[in-house]
N, CA, C and O atoms as a CHARMM CRD file, in Angstrom:
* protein
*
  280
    1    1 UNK  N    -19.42400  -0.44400   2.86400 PROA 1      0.00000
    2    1 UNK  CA   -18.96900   0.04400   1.58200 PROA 1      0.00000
    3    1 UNK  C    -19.05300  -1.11400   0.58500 PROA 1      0.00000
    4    1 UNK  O    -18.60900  -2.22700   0.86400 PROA 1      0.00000
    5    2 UNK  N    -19.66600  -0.80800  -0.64500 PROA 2      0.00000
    6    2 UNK  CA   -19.87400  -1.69800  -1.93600 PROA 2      0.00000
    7    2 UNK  C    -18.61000  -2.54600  -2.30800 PROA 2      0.00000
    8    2 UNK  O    -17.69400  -1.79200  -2.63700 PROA 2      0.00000
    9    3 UNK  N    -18.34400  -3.56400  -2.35000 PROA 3      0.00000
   10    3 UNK  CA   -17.05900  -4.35300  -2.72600 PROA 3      0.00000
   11    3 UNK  C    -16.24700  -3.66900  -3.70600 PROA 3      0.00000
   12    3 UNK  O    -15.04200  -3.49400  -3.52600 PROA 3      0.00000
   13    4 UNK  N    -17.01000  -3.17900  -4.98600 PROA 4      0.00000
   14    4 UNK  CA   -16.05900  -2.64200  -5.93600 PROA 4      0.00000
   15    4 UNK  C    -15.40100  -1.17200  -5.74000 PROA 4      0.00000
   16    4 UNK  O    -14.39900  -0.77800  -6.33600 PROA 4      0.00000
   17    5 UNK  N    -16.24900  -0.34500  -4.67300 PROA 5      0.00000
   18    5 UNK  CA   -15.13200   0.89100  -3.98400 PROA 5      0.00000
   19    5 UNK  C    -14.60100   0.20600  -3.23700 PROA 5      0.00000
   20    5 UNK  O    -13.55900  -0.10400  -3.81500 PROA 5      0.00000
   21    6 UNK  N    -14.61400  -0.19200  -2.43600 PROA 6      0.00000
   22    6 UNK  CA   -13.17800  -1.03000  -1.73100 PROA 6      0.00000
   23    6 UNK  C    -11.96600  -1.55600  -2.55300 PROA 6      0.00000
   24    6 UNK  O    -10.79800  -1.63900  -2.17400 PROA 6      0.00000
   25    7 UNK  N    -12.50700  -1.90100  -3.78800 PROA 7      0.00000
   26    7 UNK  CA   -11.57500  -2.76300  -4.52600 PROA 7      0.00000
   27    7 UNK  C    -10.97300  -1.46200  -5.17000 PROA 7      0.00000
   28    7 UNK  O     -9.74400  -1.45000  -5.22400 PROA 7      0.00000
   29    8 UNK  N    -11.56500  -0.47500  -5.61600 PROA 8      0.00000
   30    8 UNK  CA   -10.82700   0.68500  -6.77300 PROA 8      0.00000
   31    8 UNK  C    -10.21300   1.16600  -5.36000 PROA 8      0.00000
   32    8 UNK  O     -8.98800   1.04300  -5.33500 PROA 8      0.00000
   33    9 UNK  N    -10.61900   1.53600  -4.51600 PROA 9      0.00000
   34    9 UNK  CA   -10.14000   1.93700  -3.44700 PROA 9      0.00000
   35    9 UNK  C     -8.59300   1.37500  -2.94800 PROA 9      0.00000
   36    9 UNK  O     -7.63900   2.13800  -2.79800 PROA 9      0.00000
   37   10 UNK  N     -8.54200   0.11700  -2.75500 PROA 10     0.00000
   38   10 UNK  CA    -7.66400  -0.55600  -2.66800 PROA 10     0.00000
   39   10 UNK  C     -6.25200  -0.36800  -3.68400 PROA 10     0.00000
   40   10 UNK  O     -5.09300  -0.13500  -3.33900 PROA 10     0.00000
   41   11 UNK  N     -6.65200  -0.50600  -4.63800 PROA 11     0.00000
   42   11 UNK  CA    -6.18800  -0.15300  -6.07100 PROA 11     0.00000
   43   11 UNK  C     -5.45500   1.11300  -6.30400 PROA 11     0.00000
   44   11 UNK  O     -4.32200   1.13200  -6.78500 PROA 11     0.00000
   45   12 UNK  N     -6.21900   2.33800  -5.90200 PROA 12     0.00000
   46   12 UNK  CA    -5.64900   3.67600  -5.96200 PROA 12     0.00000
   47   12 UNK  C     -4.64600   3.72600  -4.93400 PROA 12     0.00000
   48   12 UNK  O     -3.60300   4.32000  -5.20800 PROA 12     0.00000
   49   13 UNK  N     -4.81400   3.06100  -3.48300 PROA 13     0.00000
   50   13 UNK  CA    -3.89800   3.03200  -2.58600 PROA 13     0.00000
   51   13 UNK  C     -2.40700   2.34800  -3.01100 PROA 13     0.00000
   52   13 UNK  O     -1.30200   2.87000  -2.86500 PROA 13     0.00000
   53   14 UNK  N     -2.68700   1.16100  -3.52000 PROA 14     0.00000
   54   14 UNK  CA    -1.59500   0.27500  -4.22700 PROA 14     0.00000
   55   14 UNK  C     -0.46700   1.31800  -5.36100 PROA 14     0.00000
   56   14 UNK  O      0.75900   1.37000  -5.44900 PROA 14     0.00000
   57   15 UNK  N     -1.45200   1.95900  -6.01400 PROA 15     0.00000
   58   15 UNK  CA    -0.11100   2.79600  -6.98300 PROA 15     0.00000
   59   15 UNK  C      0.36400   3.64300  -6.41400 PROA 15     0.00000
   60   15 UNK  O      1.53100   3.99800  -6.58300 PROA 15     0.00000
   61   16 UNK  N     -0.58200   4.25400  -5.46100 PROA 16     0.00000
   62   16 UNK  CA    -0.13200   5.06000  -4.69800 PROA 16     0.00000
   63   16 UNK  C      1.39600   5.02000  -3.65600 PROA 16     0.00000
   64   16 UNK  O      2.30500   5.85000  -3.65000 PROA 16     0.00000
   65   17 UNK  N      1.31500   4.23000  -3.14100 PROA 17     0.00000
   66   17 UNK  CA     1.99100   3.11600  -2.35000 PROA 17     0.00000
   67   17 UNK  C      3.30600   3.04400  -3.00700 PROA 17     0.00000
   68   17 UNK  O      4.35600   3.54500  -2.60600 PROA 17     0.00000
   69   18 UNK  N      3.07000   2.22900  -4.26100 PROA 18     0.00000
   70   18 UNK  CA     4.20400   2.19100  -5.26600 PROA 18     0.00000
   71   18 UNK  C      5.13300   3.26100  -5.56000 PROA 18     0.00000
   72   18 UNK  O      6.35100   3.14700  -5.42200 PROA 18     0.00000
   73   19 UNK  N      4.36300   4.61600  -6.09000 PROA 19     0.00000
   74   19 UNK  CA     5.12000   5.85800  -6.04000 PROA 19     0.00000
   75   19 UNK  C      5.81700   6.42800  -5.04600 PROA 19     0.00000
   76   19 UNK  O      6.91100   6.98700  -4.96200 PROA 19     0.00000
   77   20 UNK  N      4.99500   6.17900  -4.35500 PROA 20     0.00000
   78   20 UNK  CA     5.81200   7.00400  -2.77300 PROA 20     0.00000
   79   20 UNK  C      6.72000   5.88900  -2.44800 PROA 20     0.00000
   80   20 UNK  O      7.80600   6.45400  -2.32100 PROA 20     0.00000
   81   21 UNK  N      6.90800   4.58600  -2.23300 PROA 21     0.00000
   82   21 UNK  CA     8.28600   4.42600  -1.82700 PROA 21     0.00000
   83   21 UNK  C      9.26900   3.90300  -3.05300 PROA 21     0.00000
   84   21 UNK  O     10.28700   3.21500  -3.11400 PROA 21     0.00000
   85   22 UNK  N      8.51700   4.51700  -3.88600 PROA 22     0.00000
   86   22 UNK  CA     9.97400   4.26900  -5.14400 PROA 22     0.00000
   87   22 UNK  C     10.77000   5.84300  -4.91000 PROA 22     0.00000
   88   22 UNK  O     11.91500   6.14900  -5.24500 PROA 22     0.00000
   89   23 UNK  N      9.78700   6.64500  -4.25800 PROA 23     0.00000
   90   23 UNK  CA    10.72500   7.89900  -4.68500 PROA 23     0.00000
   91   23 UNK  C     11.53100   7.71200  -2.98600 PROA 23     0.00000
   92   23 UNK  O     12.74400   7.58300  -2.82700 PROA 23     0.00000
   93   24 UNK  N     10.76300   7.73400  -2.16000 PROA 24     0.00000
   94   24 UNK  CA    11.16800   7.16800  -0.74500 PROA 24     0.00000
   95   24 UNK  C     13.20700   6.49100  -0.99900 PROA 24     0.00000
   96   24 UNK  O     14.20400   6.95200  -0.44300 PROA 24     0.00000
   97   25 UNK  N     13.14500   5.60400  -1.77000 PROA 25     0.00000
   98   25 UNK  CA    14.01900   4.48500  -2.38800 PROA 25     0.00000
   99   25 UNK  C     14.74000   5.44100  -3.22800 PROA 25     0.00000
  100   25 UNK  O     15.96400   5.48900  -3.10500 PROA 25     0.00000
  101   26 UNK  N     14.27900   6.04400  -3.88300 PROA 26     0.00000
  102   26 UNK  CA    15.65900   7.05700  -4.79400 PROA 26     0.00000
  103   26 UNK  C     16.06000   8.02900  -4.02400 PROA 26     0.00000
  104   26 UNK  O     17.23900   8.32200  -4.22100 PROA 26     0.00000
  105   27 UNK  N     15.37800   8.82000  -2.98800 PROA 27     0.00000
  106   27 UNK  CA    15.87100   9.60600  -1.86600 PROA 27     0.00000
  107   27 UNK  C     16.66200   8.54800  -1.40300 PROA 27     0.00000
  108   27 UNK  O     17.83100   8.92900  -1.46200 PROA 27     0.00000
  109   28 UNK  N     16.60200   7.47700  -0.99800 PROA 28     0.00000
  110   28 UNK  CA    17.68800   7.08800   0.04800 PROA 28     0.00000
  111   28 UNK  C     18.68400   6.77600  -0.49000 PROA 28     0.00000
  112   28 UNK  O     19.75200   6.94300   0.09800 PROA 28     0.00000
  113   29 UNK  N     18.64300   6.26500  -1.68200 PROA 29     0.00000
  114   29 UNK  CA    19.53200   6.13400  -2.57100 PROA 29     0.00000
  115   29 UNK  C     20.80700   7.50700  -3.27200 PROA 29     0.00000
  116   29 UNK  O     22.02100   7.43300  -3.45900 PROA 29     0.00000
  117   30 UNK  N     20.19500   8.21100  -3.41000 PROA 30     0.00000
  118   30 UNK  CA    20.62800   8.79100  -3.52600 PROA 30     0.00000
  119   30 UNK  C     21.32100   9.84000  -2.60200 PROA 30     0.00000
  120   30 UNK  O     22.21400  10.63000  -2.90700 PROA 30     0.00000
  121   31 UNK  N     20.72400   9.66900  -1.44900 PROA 31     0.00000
  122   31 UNK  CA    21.59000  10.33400   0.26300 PROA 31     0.00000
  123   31 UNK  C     22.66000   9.58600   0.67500 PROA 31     0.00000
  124   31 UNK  O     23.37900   9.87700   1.63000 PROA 31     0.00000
  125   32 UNK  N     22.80400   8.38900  -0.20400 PROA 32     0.00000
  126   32 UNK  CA    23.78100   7.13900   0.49000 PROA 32     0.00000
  127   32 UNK  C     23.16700   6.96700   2.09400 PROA 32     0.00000
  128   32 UNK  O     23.80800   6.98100   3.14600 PROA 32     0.00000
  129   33 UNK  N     21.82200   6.81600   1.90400 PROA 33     0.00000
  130   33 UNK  CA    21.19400   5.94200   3.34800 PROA 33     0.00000
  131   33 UNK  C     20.67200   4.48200   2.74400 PROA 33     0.00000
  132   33 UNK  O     19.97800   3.77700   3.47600 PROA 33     0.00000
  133   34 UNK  N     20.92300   4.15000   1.75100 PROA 34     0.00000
  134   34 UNK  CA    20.31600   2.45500   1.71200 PROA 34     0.00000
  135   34 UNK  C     21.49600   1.85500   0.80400 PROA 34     0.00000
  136   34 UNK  O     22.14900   2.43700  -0.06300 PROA 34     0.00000
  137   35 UNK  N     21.58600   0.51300   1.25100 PROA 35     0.00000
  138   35 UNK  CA    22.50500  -0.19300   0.27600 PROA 35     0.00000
  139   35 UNK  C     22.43200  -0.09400  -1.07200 PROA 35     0.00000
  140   35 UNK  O     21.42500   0.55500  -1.35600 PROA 35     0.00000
  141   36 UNK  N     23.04700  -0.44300  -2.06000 PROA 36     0.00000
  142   36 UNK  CA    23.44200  -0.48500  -3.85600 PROA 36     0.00000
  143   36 UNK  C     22.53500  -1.72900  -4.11800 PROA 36     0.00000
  144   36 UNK  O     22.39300  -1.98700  -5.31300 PROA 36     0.00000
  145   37 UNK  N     21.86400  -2.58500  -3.20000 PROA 37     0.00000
  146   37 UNK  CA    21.53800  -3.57100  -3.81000 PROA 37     0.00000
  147   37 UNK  C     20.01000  -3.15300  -3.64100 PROA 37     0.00000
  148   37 UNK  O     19.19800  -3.70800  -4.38100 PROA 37     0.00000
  149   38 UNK  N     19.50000  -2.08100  -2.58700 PROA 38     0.00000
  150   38 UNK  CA    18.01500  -1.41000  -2.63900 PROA 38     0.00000
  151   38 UNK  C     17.79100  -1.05100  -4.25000 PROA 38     0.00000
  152   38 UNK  O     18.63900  -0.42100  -4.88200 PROA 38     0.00000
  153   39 UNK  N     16.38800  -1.58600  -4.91200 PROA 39     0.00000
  154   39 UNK  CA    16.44100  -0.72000  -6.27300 PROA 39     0.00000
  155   39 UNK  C     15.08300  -0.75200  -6.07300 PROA 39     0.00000
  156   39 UNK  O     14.48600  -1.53300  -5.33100 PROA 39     0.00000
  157   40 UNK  N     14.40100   0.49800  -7.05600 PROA 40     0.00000
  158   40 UNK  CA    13.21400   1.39900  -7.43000 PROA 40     0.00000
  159   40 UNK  C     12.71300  -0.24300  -7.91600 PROA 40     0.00000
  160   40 UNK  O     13.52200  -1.13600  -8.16500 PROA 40     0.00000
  161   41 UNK  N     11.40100  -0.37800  -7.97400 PROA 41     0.00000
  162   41 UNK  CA    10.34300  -1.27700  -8.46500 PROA 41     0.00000
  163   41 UNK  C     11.05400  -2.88000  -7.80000 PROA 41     0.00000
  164   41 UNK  O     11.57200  -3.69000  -8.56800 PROA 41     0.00000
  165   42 UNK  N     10.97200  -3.09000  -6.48800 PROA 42     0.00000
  166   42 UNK  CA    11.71000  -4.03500  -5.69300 PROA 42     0.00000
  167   42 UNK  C     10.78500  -4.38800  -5.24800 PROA 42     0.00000
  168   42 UNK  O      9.69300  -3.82300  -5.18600 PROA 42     0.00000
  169   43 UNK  N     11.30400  -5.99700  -4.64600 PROA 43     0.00000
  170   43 UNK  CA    10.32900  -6.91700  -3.61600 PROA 43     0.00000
  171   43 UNK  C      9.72400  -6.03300  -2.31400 PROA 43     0.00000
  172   43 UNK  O      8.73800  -6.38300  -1.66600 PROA 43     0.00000
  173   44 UNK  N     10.68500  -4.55700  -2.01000 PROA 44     0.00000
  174   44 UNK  CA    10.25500  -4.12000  -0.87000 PROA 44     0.00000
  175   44 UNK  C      9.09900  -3.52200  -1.24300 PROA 44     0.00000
  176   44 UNK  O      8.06600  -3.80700  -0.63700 PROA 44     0.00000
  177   45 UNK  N      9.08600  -2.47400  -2.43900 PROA 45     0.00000
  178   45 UNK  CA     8.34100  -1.16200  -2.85200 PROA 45     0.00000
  179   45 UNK  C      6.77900  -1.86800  -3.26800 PROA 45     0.00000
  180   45 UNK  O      5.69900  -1.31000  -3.07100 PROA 45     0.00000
  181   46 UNK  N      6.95200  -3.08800  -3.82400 PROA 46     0.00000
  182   46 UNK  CA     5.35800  -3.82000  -4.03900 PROA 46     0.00000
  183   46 UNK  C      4.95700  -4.74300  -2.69300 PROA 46     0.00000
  184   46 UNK  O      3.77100  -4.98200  -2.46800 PROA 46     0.00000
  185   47 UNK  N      5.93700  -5.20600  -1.88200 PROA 47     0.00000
  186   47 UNK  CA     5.46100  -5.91500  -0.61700 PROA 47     0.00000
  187   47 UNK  C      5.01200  -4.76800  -0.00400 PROA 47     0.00000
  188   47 UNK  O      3.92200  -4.84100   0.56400 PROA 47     0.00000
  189   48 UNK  N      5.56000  -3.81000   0.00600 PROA 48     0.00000
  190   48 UNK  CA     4.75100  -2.80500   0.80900 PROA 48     0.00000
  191   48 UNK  C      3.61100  -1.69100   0.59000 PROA 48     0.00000
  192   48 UNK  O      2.87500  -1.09000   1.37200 PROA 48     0.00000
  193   49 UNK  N      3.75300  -1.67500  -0.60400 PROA 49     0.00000
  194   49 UNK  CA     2.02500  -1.30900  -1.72800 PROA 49     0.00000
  195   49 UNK  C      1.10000  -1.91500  -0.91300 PROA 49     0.00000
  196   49 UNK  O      0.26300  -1.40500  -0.16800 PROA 49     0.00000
  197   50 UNK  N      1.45600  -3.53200  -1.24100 PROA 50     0.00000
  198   50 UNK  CA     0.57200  -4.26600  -1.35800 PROA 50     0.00000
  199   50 UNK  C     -0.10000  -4.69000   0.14600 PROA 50     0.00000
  200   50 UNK  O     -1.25400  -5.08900   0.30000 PROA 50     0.00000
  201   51 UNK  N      1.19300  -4.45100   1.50700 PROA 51     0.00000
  202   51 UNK  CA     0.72900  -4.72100   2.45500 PROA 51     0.00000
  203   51 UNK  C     -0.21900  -2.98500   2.57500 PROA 51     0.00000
  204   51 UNK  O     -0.99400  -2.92800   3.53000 PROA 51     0.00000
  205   52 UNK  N     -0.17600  -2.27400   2.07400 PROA 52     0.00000
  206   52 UNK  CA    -1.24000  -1.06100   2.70200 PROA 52     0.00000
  207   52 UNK  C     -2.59000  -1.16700   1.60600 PROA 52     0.00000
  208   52 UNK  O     -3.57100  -0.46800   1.85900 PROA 52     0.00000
  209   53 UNK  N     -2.60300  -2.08100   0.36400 PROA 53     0.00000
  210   53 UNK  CA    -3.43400  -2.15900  -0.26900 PROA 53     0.00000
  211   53 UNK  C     -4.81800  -3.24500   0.19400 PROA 53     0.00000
  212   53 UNK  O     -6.02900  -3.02700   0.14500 PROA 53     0.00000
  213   54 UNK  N     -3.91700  -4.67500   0.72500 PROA 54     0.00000
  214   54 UNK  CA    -4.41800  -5.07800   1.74700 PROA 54     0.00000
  215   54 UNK  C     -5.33500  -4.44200   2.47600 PROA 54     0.00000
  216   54 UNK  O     -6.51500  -4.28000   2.16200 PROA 54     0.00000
  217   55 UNK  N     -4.76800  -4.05700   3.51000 PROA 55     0.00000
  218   55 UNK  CA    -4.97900  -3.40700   4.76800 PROA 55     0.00000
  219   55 UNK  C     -6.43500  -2.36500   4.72800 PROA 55     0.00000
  220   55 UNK  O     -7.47500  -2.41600   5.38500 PROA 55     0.00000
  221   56 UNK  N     -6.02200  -1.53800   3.77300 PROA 56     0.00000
  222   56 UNK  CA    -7.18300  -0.66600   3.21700 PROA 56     0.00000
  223   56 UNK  C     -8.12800  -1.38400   2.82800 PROA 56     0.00000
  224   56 UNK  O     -9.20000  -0.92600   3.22500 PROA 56     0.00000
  225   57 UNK  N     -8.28100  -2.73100   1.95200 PROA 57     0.00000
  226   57 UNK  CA    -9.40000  -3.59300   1.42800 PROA 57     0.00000
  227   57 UNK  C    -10.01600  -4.33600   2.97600 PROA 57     0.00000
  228   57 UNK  O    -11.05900  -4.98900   2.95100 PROA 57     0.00000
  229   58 UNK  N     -9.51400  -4.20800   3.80400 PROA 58     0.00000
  230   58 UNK  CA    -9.92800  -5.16900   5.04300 PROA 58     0.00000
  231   58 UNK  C    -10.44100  -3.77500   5.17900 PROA 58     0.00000
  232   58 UNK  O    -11.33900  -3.50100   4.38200 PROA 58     0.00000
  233   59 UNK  N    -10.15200  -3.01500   5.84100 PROA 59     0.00000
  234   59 UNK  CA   -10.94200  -2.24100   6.72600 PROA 59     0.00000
  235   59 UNK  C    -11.97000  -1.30300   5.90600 PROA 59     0.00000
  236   59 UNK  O    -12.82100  -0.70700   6.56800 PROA 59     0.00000
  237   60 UNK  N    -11.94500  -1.15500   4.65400 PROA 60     0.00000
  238   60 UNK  CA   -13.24500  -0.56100   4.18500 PROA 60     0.00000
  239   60 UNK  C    -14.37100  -1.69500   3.99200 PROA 60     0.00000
  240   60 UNK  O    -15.57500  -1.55400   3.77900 PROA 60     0.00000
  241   61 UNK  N    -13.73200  -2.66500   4.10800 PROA 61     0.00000
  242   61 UNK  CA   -14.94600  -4.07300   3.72600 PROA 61     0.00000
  243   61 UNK  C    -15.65000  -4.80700   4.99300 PROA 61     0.00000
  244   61 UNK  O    -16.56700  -5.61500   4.84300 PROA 61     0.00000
  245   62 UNK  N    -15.06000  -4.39600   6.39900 PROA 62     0.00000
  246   62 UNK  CA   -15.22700  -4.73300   7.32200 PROA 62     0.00000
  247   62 UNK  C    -17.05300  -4.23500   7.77600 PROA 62     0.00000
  248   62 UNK  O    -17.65100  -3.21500   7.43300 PROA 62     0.00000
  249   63 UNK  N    -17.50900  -5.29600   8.56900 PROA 63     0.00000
  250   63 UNK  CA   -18.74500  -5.04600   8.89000 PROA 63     0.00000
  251   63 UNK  C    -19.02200  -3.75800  10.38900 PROA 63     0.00000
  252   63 UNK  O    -19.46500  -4.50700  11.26000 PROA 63     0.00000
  253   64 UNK  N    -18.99000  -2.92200  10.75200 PROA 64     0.00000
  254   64 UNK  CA   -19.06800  -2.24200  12.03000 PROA 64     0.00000
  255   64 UNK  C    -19.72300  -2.99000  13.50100 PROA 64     0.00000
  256   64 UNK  O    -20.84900  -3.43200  13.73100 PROA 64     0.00000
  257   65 UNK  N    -18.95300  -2.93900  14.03300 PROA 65     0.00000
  258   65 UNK  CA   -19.21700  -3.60200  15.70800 PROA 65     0.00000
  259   65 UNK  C    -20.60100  -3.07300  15.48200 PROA 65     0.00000
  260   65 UNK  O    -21.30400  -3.96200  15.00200 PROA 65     0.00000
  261   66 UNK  N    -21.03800  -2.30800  15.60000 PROA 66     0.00000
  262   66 UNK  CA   -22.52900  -1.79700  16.03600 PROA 66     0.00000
  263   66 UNK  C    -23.49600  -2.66200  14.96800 PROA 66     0.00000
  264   66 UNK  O    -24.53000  -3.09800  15.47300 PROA 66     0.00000
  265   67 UNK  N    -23.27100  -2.95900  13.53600 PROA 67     0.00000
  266   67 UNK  CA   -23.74300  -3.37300  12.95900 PROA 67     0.00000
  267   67 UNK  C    -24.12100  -5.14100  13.16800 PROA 67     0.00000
  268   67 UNK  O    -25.12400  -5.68900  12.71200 PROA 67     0.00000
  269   68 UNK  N    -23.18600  -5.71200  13.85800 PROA 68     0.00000
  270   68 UNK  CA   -23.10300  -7.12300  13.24600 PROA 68     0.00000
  271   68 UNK  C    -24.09800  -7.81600  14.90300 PROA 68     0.00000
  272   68 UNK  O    -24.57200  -8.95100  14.94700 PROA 68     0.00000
  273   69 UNK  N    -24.16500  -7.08400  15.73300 PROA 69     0.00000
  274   69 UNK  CA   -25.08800  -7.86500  16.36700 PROA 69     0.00000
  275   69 UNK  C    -26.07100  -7.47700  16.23000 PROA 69     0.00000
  276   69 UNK  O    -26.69100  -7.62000  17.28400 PROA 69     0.00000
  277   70 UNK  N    -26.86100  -6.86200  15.22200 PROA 70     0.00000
  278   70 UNK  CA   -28.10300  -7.04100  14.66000 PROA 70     0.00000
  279   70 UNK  C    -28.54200  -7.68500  13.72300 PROA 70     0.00000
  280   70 UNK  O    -29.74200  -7.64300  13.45300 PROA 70     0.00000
């Protein structure tokens, strides 16, 4: 895959990411399942964007076993 779909790719995953555990984070928040000090747009909600934004940029950029010993 071309670097720059990986990268928009990456990218769409990242906001993506963001939304879902900010609302993730106001559900719990609001169930009284997470502490008062959990808040929406936190070190957790972008460390963890960012670790699946990552993740997604490695493995669409990755070369295929079948490919690389040729």
């Amino acid at each position: 895959m071309p670097d720059f779909v990986a990268a928009a790719l990456a990218s769409a995953v990242f906001c993506l990411g963001v939304i879902a555990l900010n609302a993730l984070t106001r559900l719990a928040l609001q169930a009284h399942l997470a502490p008062d000090g959990l808040a929406e747009n936190g070190f957790l909600q972008y460390g963890g964007a960012l670790l699946l934004a990552g993740t997604t940029y490695r493995r669409a950029t990755r070369v295929p076993e079948r490919f690389a010993a040729e």
